[in-house]
N, CA, C and O of each residue as an XYZ file, in Angstrom:
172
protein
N     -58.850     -7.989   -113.417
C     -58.333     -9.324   -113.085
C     -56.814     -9.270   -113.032
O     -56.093     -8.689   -113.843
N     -56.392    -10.025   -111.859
C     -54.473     -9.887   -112.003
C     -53.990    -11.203   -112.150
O     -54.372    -12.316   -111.788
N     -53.182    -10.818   -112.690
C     -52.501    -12.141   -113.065
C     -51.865    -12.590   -112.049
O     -51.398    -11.684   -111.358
N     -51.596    -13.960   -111.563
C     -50.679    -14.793   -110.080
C     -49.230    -13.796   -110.389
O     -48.971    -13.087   -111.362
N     -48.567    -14.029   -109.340
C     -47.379    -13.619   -109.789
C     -46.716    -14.654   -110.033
O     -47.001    -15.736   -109.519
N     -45.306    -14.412   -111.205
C     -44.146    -15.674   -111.374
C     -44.143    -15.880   -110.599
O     -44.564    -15.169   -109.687
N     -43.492    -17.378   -110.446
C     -42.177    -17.909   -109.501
C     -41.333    -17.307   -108.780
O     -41.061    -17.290   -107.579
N     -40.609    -16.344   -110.568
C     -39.739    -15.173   -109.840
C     -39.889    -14.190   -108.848
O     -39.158    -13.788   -107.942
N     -41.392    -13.805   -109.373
C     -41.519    -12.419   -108.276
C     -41.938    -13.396   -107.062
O     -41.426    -13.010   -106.011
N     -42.500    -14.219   -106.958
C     -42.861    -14.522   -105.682
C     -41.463    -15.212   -105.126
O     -41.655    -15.515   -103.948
N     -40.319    -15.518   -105.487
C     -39.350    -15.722   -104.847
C     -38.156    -14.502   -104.493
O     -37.053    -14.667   -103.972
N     -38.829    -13.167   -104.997
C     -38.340    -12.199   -104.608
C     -38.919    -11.502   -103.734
O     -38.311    -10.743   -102.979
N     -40.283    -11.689   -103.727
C     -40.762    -11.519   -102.039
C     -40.451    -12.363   -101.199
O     -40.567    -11.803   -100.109
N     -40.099    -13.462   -101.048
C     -40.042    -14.164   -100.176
C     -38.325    -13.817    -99.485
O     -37.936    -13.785    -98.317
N     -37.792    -13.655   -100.440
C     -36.154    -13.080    -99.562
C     -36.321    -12.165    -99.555
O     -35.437    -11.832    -98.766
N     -37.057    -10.811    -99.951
C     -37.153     -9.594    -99.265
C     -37.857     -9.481    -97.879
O     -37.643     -8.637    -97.008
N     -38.787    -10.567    -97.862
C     -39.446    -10.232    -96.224
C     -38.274    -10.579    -95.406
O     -37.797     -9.851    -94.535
N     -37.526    -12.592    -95.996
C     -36.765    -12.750    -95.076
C     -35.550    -11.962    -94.315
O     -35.175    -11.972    -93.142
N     -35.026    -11.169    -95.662
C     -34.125     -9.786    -95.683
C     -34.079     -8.900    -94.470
O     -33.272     -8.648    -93.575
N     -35.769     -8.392    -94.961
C     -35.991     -7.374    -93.932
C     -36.620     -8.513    -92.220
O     -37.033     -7.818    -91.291
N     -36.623     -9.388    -92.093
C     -36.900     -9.561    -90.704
C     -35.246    -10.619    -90.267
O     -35.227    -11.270    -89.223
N     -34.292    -10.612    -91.018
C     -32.861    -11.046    -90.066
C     -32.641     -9.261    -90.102
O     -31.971     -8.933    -89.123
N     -32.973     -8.235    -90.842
C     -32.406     -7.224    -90.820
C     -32.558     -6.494    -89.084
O     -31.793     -5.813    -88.400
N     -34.140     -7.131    -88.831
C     -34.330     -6.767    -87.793
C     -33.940     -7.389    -86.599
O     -33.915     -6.785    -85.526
N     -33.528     -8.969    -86.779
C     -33.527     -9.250    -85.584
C     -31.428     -8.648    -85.488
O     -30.841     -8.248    -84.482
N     -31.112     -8.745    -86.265
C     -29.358     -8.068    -86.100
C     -29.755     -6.567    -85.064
O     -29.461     -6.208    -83.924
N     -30.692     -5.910    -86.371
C     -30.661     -4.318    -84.980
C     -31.356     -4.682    -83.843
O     -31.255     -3.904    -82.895
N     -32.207     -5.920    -83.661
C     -31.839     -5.950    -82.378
C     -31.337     -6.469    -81.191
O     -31.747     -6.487    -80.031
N     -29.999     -7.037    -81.967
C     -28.986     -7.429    -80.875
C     -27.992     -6.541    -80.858
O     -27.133     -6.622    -79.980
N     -27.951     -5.643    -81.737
C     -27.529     -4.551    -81.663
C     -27.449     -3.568    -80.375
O     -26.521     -3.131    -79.696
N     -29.086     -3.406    -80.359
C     -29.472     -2.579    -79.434
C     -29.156     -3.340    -78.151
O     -28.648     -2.698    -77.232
N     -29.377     -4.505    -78.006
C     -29.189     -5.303    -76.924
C     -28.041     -4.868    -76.433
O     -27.989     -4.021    -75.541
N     -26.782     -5.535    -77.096
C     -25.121     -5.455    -76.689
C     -25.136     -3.793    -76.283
O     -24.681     -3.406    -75.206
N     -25.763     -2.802    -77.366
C     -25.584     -1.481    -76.556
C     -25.937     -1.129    -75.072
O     -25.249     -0.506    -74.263
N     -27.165     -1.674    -74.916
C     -27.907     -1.355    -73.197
C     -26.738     -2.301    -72.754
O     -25.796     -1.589    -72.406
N     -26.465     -3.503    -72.645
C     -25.837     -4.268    -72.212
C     -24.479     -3.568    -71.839
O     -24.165     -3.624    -70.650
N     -23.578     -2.872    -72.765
C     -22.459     -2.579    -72.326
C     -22.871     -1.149    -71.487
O     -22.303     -1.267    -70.401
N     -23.349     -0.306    -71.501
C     -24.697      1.227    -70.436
C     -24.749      0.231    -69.529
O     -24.213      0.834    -68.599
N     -25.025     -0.994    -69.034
C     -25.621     -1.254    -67.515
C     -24.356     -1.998    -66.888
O     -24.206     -2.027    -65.667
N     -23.341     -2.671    -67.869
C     -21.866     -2.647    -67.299
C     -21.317     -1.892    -67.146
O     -20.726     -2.015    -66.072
N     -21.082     -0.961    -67.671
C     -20.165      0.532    -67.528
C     -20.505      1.065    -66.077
O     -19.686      1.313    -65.193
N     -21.941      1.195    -66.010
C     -22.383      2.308    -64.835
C     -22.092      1.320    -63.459
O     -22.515      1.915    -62.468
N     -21.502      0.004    -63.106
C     -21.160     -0.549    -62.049
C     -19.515     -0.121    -61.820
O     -18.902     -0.533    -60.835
């Protein structure tokens, strides 16, 4: 049998997912601005 989790831990998952998914959407505007400046350059 498991015990619920705290408050705490469940409010430390909750900013670690959020963490890791702004983490992702940054790399990918990242990647964006990179192709972006590759398809300006080559004109």
């Amino acid at each position: 049998m498991q015990l619920p989790p705290s408050p705490e831990e469940e409010r430390q998952r909750i900013i670690r997912g959020r963490n890791r998914a702004l983490a992702l959407v940054l790399a990918g505007f990242a990647v964006l601005f990179f192709f972006i400046t590759i398809a300006k350059m080559k004109h």
